[in-house]
Structures are given as structure tokens and as C-alpha cells.
N, C-alpha and C positions, 0 to 999 in steps of 0.2 A: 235194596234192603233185603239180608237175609232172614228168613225165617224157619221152624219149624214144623216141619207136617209130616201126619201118618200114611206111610201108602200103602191103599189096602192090600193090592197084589203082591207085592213082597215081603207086606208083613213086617214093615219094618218104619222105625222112624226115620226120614232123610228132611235135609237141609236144603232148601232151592229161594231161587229170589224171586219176590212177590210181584208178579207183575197188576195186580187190581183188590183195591179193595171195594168191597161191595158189602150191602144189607138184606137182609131179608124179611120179611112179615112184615105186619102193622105198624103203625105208627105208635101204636101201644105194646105190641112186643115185639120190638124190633132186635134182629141178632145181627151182629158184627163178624165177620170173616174176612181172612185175606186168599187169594187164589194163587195158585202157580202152575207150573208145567213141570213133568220130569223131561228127563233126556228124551225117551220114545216118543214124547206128546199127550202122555195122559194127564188129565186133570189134578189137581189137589187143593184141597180147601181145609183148612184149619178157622174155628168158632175160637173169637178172640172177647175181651172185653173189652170195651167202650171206648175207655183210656188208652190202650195198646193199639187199638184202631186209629184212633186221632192222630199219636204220634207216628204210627205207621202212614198213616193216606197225607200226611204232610211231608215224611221221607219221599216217596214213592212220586208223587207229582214232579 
């Protein structure tokens, strides 16, 4: 699954495919994100909601 993310180093938005989706915080404020890698290896992570998480982490499996 492709998605969108900002990368900060270049400053730019790019497109890469989602390899994890993960949560973060409590269980009472819990935030949703999907992670990827660019070409070099460096991280990216785009804060998704809820809904777009679910349908994502069902693709992605």
C-alpha cells in the first residue's frame, strides 16, 4: 500500500509504501501512524486517523 509522507530532509512530500503500522500513547490517547523507508534508509512516519489506519493495517497484512 502506497502512501504519503513528509520528508523532512528534503523538504518535500514523497510517496513510498507502508511497510508497519503502529500506535502510539495511552490507551486513552492513542495516535495512529503508518511508517516507511525512503530509498537511503531513512525513516518516515505520517499521523493518520483511525479509519485510514484500519483500512491501511488490513491492506498491509
Amino acid at each position: 500500500m502506497k502512501h504519503s509522507f513528509y520528508d523532512v530532509k528534503a523538504k518535500a512530500k514523497v510517496t513510498a509504501d507502508v511497510i508497519a503500522c503502529v500506535t502510539f500513547g495511552d490507551a486513552g490517547r492513542k495516535r495512529y501512524a503508518f511508517k516507511a523507508k525512503t530509498a537511503d534508509g531513512r525513516s518516515l512516519t505520517a499521523f493518520v486517523g483511525k479509519d485510514v489506519w484500519e483500512k491501511g493495517k488490513a491492506q498491509v497484512k
